[in-house]
NUSE-354383 format. One record per atom (N, C-alpha, C): x, y, z. Coordinates in steps of 0.05 Angstrom, whole numbers, plus 32768, in hexadecimal, padded with zeros to 4 digits. Last residue first. Layout:
<pts>
XYZ
...
</pts>
This chain:
<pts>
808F81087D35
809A81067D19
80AA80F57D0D
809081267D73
809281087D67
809480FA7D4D
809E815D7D5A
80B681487D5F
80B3812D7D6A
806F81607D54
807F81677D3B
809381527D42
804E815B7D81
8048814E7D72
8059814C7D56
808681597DB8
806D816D7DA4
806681557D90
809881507DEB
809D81417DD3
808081437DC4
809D815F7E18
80AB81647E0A
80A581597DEC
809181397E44
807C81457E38
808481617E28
80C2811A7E3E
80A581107E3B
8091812A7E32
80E481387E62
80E281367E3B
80D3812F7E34
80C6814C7E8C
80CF815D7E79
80D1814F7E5E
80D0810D7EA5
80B3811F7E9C
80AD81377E90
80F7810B7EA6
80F280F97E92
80CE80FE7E8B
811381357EC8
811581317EAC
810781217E97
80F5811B7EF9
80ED81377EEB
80F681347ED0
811180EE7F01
80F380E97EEC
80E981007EEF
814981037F05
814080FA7EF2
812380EB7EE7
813881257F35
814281317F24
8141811C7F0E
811E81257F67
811C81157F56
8122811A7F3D
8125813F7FB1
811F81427F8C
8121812F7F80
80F981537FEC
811681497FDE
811681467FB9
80CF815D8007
80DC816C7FFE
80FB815C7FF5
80A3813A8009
80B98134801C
80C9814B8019
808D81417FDA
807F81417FF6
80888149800C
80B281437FB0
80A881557FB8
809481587FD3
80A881097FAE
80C781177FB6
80BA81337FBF
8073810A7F95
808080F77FAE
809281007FBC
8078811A7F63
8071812C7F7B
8075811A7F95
809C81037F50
80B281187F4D
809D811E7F60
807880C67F44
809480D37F58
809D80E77F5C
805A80E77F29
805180E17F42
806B80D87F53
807980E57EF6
807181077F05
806180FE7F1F
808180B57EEE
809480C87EF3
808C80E07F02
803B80B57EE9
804980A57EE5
806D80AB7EFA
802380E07EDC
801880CB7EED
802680BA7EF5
803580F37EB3
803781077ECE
802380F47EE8
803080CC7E8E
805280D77E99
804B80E87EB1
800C80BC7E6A
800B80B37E89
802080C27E9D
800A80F47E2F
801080CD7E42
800980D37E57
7FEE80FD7DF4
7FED81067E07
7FF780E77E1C
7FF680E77DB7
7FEB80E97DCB
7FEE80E87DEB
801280D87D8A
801980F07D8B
7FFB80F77D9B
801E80A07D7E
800480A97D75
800080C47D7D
8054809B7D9B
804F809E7D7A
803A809B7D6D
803C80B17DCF
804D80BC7DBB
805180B77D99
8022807C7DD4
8017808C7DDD
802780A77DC8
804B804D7DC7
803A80597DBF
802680697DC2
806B805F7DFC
8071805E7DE5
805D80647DD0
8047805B7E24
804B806A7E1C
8061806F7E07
803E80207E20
8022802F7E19
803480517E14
807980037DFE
8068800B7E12
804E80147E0A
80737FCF7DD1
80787FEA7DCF
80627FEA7DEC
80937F887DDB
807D7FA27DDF
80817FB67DDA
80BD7F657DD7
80B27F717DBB
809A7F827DBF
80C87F577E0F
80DD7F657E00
80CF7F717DE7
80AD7F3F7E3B
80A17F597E29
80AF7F647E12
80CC7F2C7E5D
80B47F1B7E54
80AD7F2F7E3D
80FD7F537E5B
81017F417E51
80E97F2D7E40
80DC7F7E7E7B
80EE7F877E62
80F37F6E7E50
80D47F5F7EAA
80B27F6B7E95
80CB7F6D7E76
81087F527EBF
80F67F457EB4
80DE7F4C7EA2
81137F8A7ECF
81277F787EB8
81167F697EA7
80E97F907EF4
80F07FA97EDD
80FE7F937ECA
80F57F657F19
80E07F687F0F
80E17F7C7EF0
81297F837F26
81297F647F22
81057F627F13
81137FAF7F49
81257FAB7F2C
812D7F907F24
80F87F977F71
80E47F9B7F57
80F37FA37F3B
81117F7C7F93
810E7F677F82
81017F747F6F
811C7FA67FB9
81357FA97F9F
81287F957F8C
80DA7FCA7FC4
80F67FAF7FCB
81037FAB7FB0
80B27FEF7FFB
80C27FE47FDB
80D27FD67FDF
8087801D8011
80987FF98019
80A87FFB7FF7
808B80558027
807D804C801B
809280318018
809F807D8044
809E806F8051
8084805D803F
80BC80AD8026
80A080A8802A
8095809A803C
80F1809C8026
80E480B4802D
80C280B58033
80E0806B7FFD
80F1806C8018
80EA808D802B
80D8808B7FD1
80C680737FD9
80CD80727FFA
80FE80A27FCA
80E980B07FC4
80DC809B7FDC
8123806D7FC1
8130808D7FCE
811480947FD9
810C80617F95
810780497FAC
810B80607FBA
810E807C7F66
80FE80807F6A
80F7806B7F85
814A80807F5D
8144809A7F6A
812280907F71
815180487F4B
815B804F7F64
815080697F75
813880497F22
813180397F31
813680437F4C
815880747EFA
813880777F03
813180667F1B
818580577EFB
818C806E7F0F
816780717F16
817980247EE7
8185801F7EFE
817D80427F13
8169803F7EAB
816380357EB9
816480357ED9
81AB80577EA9
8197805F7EA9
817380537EB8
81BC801D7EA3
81C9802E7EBE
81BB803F7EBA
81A3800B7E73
81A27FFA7E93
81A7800A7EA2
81C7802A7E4E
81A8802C7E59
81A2801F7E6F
81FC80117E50
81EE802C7E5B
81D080347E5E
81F57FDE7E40
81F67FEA7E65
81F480057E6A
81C07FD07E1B
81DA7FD97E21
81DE7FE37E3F
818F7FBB7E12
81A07FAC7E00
81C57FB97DFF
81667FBD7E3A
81737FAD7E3F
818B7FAA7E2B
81457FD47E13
814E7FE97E2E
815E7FD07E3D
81297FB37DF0
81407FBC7DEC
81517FD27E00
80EF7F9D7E09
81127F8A7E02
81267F967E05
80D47FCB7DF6
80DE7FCA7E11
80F27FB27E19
80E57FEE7DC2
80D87FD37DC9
80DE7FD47DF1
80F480367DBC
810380117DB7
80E780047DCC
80FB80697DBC
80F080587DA2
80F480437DA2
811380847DEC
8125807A7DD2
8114806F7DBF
80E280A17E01
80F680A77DF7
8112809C7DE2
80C680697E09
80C080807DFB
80CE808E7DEE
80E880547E27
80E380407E10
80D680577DF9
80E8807D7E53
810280757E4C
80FE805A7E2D
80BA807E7E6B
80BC808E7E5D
80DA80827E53
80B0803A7E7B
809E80487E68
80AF80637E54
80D680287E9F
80CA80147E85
80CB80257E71
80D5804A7ECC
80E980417EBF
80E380357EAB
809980437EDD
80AA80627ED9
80C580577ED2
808780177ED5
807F80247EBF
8093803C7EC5
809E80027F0B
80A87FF07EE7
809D80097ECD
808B80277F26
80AB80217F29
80AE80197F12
805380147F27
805C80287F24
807C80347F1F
80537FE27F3A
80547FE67F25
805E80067F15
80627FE87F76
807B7FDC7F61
80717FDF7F3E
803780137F82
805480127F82
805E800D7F6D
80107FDE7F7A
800980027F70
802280067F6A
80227FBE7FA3
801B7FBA7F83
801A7FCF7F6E
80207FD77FD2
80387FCF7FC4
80397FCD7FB4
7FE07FEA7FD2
7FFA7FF67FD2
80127FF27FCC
7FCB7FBE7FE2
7FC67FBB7FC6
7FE87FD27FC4
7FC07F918008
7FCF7FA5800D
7FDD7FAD7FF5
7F927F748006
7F987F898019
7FB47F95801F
7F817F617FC9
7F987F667FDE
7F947F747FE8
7F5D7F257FA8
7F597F407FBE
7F747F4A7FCB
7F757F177F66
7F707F107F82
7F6B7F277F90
7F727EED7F2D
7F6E7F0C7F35
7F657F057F59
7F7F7EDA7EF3
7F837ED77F04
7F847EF27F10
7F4B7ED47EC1
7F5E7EDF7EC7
7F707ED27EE5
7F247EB17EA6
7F447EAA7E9E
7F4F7EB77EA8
7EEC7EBE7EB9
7EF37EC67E9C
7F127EC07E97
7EF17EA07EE2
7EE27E957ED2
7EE97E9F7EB4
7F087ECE7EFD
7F177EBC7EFF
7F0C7EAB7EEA
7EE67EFC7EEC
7EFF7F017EEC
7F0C7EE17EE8
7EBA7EEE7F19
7EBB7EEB7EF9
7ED47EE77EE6
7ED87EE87F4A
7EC77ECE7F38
7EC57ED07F19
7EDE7F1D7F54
7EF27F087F4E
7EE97EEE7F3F
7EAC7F2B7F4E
7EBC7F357F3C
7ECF7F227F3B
7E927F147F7C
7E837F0F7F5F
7E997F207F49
7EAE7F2C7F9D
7EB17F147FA1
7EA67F057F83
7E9E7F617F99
7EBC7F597F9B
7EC17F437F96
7E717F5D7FB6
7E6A7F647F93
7E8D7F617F8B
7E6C7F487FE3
7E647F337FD2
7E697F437FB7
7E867F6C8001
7E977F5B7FFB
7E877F457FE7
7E5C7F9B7FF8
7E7A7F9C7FED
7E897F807FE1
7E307F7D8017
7E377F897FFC
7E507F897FEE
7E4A7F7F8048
7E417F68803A
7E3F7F678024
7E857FA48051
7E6E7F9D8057
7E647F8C803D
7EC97F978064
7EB77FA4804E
7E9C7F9E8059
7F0A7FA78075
7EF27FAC8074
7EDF7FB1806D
7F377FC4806A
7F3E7FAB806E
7F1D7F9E806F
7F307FF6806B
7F307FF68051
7F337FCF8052
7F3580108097
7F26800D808E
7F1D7FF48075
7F688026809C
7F63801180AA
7F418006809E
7F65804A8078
7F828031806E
7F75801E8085
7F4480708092
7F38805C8078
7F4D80428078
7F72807480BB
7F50806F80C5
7F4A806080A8
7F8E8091809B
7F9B808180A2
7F7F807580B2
7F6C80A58056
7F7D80A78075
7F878090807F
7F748093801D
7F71809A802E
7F7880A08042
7F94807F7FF1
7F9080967FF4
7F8180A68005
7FA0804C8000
7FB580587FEF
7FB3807C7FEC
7F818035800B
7F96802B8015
7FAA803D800D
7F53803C7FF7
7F598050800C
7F70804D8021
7F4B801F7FC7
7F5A802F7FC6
7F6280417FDF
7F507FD77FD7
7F3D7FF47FD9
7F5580057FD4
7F657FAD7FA0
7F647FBB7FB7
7F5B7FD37FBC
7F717F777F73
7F677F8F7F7B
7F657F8B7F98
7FA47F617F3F
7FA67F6E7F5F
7F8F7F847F64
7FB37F377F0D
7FA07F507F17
7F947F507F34
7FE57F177EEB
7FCE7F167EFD
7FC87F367EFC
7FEE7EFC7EAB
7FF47F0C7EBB
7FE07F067ED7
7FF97EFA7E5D
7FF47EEE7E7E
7FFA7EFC7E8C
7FF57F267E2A
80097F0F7E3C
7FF87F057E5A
7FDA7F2C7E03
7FF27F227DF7
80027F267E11
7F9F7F277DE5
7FA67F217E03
7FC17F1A7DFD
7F8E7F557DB5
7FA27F3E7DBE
7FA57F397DDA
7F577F7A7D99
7F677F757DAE
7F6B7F5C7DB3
7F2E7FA37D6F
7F387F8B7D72
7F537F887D88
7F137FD37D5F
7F047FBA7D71
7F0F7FA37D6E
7F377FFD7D5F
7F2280017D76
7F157FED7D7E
7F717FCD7D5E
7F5E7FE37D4C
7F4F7FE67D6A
7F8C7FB47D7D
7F997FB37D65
7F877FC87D53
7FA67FB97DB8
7F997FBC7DB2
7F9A7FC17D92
7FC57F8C7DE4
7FC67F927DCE
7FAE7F9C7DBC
7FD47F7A7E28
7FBC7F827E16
7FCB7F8C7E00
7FE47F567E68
7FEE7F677E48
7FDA7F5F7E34
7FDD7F587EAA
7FD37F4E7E96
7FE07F5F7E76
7FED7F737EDA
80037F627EC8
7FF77F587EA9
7FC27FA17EFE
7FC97F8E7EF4
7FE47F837EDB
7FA67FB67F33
7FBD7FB77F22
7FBA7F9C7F15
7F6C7FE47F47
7F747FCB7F32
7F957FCC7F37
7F547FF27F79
7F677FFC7F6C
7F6D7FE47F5E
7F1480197F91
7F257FFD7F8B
7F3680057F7B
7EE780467FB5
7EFA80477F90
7F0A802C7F9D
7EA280577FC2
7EBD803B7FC6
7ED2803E7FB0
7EA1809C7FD1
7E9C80847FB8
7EB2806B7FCC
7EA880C67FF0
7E8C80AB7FF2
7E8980967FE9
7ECC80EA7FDE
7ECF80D47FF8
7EBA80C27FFC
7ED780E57F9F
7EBF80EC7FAA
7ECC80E37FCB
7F0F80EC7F80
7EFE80DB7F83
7EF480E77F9B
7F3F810E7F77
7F24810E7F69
7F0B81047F6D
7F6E81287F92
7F5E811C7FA3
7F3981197F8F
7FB081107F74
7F9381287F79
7F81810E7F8B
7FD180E97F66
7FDA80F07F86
7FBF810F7F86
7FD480A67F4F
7FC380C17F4E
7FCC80D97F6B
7FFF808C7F28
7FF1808D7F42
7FEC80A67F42
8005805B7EED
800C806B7F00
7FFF80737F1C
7FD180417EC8
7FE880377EC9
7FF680517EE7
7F8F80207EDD
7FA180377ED0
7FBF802B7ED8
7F5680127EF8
7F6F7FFE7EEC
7F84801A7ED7
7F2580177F2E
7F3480287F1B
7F4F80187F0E
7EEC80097F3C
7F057FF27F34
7F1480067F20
7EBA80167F61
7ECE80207F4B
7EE480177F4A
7E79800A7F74
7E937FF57F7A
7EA080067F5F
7E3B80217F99
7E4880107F7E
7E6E80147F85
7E1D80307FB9
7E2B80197FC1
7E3D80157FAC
7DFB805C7FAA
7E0680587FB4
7E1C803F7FC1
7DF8804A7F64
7DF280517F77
7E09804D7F8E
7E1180707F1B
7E18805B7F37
7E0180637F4A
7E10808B7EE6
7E11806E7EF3
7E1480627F0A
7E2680C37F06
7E0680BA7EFB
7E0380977EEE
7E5F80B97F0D
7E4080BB7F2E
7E2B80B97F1E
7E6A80B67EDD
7E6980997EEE
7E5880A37EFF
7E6880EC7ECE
7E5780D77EC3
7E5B80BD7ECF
7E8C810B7EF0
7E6A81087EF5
7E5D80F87EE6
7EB780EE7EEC
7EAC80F07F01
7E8E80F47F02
7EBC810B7EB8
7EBB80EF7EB7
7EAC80E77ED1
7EC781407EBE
7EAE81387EB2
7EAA81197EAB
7EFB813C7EDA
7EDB813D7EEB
7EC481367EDD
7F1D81057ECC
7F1181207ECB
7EFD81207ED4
7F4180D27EA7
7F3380D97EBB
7F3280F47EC9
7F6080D77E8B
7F4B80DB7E7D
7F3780DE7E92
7F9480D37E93
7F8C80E87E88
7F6E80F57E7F
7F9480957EA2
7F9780B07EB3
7F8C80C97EAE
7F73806E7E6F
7F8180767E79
7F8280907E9D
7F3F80467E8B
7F41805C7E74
7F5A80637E83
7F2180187EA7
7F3D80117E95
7F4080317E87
7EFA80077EDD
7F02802D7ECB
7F1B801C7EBD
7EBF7FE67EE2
7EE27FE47EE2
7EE880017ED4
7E957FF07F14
7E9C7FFF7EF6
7EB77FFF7EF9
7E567FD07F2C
7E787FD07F2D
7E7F7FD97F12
7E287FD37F2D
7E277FCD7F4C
7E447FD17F3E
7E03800C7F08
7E187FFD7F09
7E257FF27F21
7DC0801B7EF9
7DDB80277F15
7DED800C7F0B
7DA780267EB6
7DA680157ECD
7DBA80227EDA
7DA080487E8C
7D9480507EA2
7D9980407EB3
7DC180357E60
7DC2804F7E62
7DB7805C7E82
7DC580037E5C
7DD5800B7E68
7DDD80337E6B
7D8C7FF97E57
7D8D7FF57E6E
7DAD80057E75
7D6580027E21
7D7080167E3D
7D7B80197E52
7DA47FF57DF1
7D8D7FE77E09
7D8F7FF57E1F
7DA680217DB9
7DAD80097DD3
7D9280057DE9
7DAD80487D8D
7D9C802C7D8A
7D9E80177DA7
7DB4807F7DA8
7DC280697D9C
7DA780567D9D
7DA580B67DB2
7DB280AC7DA3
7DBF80977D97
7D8680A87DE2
7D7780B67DD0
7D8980BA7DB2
7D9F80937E04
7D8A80847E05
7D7980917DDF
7DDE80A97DF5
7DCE80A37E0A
7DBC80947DFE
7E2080B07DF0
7E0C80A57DEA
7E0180B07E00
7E5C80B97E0D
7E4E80D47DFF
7E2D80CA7DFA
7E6F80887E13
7E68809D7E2B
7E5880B97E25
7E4B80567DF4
7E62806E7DFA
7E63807C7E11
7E4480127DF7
7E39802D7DF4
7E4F80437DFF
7E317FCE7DF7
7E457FE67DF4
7E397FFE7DE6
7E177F8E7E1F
7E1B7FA97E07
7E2F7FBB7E0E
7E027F587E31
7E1A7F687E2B
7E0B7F7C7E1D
7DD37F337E3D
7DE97F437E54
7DFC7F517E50
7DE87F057E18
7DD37F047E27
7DE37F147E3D
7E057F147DD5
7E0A7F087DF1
7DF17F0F7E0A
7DFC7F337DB3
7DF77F157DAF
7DF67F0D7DCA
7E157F627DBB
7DF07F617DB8
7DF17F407DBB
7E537F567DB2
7E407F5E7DCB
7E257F577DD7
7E6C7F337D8E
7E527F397D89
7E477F467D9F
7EA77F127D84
7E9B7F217D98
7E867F347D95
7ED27EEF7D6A
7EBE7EFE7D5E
7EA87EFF7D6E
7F147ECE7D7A
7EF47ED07D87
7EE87EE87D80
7F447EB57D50
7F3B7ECC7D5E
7F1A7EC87D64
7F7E7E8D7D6D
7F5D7E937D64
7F4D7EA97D64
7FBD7EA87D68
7FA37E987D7A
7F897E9D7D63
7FE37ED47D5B
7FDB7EB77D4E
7FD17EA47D58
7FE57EE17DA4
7FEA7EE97D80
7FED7ECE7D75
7FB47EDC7DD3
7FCC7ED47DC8
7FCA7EDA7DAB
7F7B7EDA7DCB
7F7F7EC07DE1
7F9B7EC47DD7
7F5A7F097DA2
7F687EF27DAD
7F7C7EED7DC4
7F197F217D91
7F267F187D9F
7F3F7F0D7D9F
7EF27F557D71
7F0D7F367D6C
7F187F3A7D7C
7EB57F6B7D83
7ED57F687D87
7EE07F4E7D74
7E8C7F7F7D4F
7E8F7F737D59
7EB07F7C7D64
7E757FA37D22
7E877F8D7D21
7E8F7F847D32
7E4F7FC97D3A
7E517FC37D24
7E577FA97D1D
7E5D7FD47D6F
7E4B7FCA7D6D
7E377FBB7D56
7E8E7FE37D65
7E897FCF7D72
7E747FC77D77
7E85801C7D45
7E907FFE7D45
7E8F7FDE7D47
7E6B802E7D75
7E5980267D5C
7E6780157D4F
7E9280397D9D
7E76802B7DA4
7E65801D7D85
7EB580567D79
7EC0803D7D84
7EAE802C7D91
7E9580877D7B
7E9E80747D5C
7EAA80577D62
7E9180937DAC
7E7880917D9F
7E7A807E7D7C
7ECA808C7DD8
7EB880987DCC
7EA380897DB7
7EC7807A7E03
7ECB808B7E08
7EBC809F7DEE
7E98803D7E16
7EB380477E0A
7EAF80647E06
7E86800C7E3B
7E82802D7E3C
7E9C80337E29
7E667FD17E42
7E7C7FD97E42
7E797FF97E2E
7E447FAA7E7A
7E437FC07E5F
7E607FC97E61
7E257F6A7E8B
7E407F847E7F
7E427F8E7E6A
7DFD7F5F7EB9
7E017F677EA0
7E177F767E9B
7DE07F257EDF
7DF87F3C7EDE
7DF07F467EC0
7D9B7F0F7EDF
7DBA7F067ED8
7DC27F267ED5
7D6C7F0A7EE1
7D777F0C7EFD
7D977F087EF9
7D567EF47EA9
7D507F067EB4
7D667F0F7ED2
7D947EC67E98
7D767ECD7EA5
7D767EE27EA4
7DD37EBB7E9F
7DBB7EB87E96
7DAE7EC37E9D
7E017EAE7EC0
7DFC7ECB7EAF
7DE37ECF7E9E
7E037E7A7ECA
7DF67E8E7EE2
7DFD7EA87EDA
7E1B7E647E9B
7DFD7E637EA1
7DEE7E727EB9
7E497E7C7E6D
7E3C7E7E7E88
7E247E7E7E99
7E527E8C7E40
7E537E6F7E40
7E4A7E6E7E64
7E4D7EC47E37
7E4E7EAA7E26
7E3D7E947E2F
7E777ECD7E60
7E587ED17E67
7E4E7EC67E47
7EAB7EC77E51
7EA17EB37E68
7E837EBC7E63
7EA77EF07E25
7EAB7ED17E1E
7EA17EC47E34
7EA97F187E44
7E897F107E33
7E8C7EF17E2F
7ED87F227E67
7EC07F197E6D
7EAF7F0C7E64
7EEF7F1E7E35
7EF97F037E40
7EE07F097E5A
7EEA7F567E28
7EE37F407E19
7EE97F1D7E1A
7EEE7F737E50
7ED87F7D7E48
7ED17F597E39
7F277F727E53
7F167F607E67
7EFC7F627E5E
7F387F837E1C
7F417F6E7E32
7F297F607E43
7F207FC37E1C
7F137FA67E08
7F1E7F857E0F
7F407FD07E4A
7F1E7FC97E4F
7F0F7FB67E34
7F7A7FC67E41
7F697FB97E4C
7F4A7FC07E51
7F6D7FE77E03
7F777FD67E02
7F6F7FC07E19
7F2F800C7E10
7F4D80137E06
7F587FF57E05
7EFB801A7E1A
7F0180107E09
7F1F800D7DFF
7EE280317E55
7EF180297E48
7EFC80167E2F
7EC780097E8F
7EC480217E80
7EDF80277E73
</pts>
């Protein structure tokens, strides 16, 4: 669910494997639907199709949904009575719903439209950038926690660049937001679970990704979280590529100080970390040098960011503990500082 950069990603390196996938066939075959937010980006795409590519200046793959045996796209606003679609993805239970929509978007009135897709068993693969510290999710629901490395380029509503490699880390979420009973829990699935987990990795892997089970998804959460709260608002703020936060030592020592206040935090918490993830930070900066973050462009489309998900989940981290975080408070002040005039 989601049409943003990674949900037309995997949305569309799924279809490709189901294509060409003979146990996606039949009556008794899986189906993927893909839900976009809104109703002009469903018609679109249902219009013209995705363009695909495999990499910039690759081939591009002209992606037909309807064509495909098992695919369609529909909005979240659609129903049965407004759109030309197939009843099924309006009325069928979903056994697994990858969520790619940003942070922000997730809300209660989102909440209730997934419980009216799901039965009880069904499987929520939440993939966002930062960390949630509300308590939104139902205690009944199975929620899973995507991370992933993969890089998406989204070039219109229906065209998207696979513009870098990567893997994709899932794990129950109750590793992360449950008790200490669920954290034990969470190592543990029943028959269901582990075969509809098991049919995801498969797909996933069939469709070109690399993607594995971790039990102990939490680190991953973390360290990514570490690369976007130093990456992100600080590429924002200056208007540079993420290459270029590398192109003076004063920014590096900037940098360096976000890193450091946010392990502090981490440490207090008794949450794991390791110096190798500023070594990691250098690196994304480097493999990535000609990216505009998401919140970069997030800003110079003079839309709302991830920052209090992001930074502002550290500053409440600190706040747990009672101690401070005085520079990703700031960097969540100027962040959300930055009016639509004075992104200009």
């Amino acid at each position: 669910m989601g049409g943003g950069s990674l949900g037309l990603l995997f949305f569309s390196k799924l279809a490709l494997s189901w294509q060409t996938g003979s146990e996606y066939s039949g009556e008794q075959s899986h189906k993927l639907h893909l839900w976009t937010r809104t109703k002009a980006q469903a018609e679109h795409i249902r219009e013209e199709g995705i363009a695909f590519q495999e990499g910039q200046d690759q081939l591009v793959h002209s992606l037909v949904p309807h064509s495909i045996p098992g695919c369609s796209v529909a909005a979240v606003e659609e129903s049965v009575l407004t759109a030309n679609l197939d009843h099924s993805i309006i009325t069928e239970k979903a056994d697994l719903i990858l969520l790619t929509v940003k942070q922000q978007h997730i809300h209660s009135e989102l909440i209730q439209w997934l419980s009216e897709r799901m039965h009880k068993d069904t499987l929520i693969i939440t993939m966002q950038n930062g960390l949630r510290t509300d308590s939104i999710w139902p205690d009944a629901w199975q929620v899973y926690v995507a991370v992933t490395t993969e890089g998406a380029k989204k070039l219109s509503p229906v065209s998207v660049v696979h513009s870098g490699h990567g893997q994709t880390y899932i794990g129950n979420g109750a590793t992360l937001y449950g008790s200490s009973a669920a954290h034990e829990e969470a190592t543990m699935m029943d028959g269901y679970e582990e075969g509809t987990i098991a049919f995801l990795l498969k797909s996933l892997t069939k469709a070109g990704f690399i993607a594995t089970l971790s039990k102990d998804i939490e680190i991953e959460v973390y360290r990514k979280l570490t690369i976007n709260a130093v990456i992100n608002p600080l590429t924002a703020l200056w208007r540079v590529s993420n290459g270029e936060l590398l192109a003076s030592e004063a920014r590096i020592a900037i940098m360096r100080k976000l890193f450091d206040e946010a392990i502090a935090v981490y440490g207090k918490n008794d949450i794991g970390w390791s110096e190798a993830w500023w070594h990691d930070i250098l690196q994304v900066c480097r493999a990535t040098a000609s990216n505009t973050s998401s919140m970069l462009a997030d800003v110079l489309n003079h839309r709302s960011t991830e920052i209090e998900w992001i930074n502002g989940a550290i500053v409440g981290l600190a706040q747990r503990v009672q101690i401070e975080a005085p520079a990703h408070e700031w960097m969540c002040k100027l962040i959300e500082s930055l009016t639509v005039e004075e992104a200009d």
